[in-house]
C-alpha positions as CSV (number, residue, x, y, z in Angstrom):
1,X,2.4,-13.0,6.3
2,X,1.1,-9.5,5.3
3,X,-2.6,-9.9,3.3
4,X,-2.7,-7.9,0.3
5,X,-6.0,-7.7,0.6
6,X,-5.3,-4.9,3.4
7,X,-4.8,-2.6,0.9
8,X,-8.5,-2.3,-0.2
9,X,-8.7,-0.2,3.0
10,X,-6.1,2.8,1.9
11,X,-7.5,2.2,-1.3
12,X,-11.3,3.2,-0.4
13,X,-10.1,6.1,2.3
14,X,-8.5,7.5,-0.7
15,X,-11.2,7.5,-3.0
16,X,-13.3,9.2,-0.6
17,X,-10.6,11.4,0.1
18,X,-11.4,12.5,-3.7
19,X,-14.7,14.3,-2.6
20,X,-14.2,17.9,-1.4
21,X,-15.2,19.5,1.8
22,X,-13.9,16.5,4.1
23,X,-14.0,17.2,7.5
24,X,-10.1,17.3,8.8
25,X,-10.0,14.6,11.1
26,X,-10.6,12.7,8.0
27,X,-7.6,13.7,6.3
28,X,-5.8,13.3,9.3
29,X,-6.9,9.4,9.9
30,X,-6.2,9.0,6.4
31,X,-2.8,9.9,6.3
32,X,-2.1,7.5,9.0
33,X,-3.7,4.8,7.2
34,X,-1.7,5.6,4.4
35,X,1.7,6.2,6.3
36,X,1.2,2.5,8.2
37,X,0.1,0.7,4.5
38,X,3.0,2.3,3.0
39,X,5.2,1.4,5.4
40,X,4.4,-2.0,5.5
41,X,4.8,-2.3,2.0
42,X,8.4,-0.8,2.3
43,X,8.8,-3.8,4.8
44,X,7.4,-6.5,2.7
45,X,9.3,-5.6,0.0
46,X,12.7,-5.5,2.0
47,X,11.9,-8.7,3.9
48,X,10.8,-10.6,0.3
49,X,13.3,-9.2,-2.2
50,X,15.6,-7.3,0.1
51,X,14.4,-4.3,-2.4
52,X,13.8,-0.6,-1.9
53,X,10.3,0.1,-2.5
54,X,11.5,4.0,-3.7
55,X,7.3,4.5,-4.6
56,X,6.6,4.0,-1.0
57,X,8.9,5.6,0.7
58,X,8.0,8.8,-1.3
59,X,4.0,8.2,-0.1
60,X,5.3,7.8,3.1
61,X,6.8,11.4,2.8
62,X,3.7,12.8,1.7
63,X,1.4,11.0,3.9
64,X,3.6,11.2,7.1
65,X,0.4,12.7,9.7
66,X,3.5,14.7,11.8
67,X,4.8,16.5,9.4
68,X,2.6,18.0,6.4
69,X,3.1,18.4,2.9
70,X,0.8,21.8,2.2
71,X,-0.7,21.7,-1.7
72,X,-3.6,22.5,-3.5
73,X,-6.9,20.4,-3.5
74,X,-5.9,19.4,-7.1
75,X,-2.6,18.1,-6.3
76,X,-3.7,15.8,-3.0
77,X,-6.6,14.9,-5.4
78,X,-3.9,13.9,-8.0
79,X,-1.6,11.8,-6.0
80,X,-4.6,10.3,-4.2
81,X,-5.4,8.4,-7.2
82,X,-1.5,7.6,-8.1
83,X,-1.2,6.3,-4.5
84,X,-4.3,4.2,-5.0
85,X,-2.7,2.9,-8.6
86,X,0.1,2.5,-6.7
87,X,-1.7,0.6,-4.2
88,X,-3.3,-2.1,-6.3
89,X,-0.2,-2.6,-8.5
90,X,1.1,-3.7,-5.0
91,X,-1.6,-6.1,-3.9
92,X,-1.5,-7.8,-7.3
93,X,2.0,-8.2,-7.2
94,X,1.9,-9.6,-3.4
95,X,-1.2,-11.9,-4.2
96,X,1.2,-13.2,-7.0
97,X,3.9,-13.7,-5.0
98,X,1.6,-15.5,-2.5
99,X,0.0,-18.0,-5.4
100,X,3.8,-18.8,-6.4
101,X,4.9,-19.7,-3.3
102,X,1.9,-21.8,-2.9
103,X,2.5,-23.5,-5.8
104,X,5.7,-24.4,-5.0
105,X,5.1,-25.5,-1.6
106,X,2.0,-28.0,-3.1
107,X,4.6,-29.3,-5.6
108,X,7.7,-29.6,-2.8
109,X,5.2,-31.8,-0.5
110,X,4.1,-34.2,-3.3
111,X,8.0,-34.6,-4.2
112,X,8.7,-35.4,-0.4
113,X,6.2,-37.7,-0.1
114,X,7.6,-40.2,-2.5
């Protein structure tokens, strides 16, 4: 199963992504970070809920590394810290989701046991 606590990575790229004068590769790097954590979390969310994760899919767009989405300094600096929102609104739902079905498998075993 996916770890939600992958997304600390993205996260932290992005933060430093906030800090001008970045050398390109960086940006690069990032958006492929980006483009593979969003992606999984369009596949998570398919593969648990059978749910379009919309929100992805549009960082996906923007981050995609082969074809780029030209805007201001402002703007990038903008959605970085909606993506990273994003992000963590995602790993606590996942870690929740994770917890539940723990739960329910504890409680399922004790029930078989008997």
């Amino acid at each position: 199963m996916f770890d939600p606590k992958l997304y600390y990575i993205p996260m932290a790229l992005l933060l430093f992504a906030i800090i001008p004068d970045m050398p390109y590769q960086y940006y690069v790097s990032l958006k492929i970070v980006v483009s593979i954590a969003a992606g999984a979390s369009i596949y998570y969310g398919w593969k648990r809920y059978k749910d379009k994760d919309l929100a992805a899919g549009a960082i996906l767009i923007f981050y995609n590394p082969f074809l780029p989405i030209r805007m201001s300094y402002e703007w990038w600096s903008t959605l970085d810290l909606l993506v990273i929102f994003y992000f963590y609104l995602r790993m606590q739902a996942m870690a929740d989701d994770i917890k539940q079905q723990q739960y329910r498998d504890e409680h399922n075993n004790r029930f078989d046991q008997k």
